[in-house]
N, C-alpha and C positions, 0 to 999 in steps of 0.2 A: 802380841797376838795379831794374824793378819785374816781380813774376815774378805773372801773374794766369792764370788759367783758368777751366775748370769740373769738375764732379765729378758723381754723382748720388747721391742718399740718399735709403734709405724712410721713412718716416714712419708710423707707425700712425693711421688715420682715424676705425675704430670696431670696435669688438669684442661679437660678438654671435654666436648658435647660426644652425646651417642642415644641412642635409644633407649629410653627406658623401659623396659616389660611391666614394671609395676604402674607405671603414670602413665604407661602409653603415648608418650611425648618426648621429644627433642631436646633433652635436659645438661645442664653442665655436670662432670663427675671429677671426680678426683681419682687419680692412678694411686694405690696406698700399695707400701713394699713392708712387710715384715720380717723386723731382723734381730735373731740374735746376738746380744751384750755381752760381753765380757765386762765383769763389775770389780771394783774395790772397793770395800767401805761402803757398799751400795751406792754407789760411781758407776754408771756404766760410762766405758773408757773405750771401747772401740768394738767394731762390730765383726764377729768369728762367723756367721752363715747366714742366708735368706731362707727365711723359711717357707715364705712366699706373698705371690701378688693377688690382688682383688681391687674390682671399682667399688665406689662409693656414689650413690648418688645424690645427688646436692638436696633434689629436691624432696624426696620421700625416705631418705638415709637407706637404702636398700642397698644389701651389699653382692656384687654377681662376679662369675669368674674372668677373667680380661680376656674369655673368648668374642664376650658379649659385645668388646668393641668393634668388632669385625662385623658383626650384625644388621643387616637394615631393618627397614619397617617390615618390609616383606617376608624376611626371614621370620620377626618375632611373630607375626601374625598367624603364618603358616605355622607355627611351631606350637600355637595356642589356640587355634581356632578349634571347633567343633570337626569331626571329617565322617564320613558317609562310606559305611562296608559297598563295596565292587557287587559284590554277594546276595547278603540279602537289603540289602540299602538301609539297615539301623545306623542311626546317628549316633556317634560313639565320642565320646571326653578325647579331648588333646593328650591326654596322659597318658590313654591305653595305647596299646602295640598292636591288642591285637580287639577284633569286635565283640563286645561283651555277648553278643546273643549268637552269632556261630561260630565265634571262636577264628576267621578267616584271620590273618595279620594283614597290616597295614597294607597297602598298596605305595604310598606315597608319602614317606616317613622325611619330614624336613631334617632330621637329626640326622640323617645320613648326609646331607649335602656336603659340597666339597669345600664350603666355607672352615671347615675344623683342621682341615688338611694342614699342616703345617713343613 
């Protein structure tokens, strides 16, 4: 009887600093690659696809997309701050698109920057 499958396992890529959004500091990460095994015996013997990448971060184990290395301060900041409607000047959460009290959209959306451009 032959007993085969698959598994997945991470694998460390590279490890180097970047910003962290949670610590809001200059922290070391680790580049982590997930891949699937091809197993025997539950053996895994060699790797048939990535399934994909992610940082880790050293210091608060937060895990973000590897766009996040392209990032600076600037960017995280802009991207989490508070912002102020054009409109009628409410102070609206980083999160919304658009201002919770006249509904105007953002003016000056750091998510669109050409940072992501690939």
């Amino acid at each position: 009887m032959i007993i085969w499958g698959s598994t997945s396992k991470e694998s460390t890529v590279d490890s180097t600093t970047f910003f962290c959004p949670n610590c809001r500091d200059e922290v070391d990460c680790d580049q982590i690659r997930v891949s699937r095994y091809f197993t025997l015996y539950f053996i895994p013997l060699f790797p048939v696809a990535t399934l994909g990448e992610y940082v880790r971060c050293d210091e608060c184990s937060g895990e973000f997309d590897t766009k996040v290395l392209k990032l600076t301060k600037r960017h995280i900041d802009a991207m989490t701050k508070p912002w102020k409607c054009g409109e009628c000047g409410n102070s609206n959460d980083a999160s919304q698109k658009r201002c919770v009290n006249c509904r105007c959209f953002r003016e000056d959306d750091p998510a669109d920057d050409s940072i992501f451009e690939e």
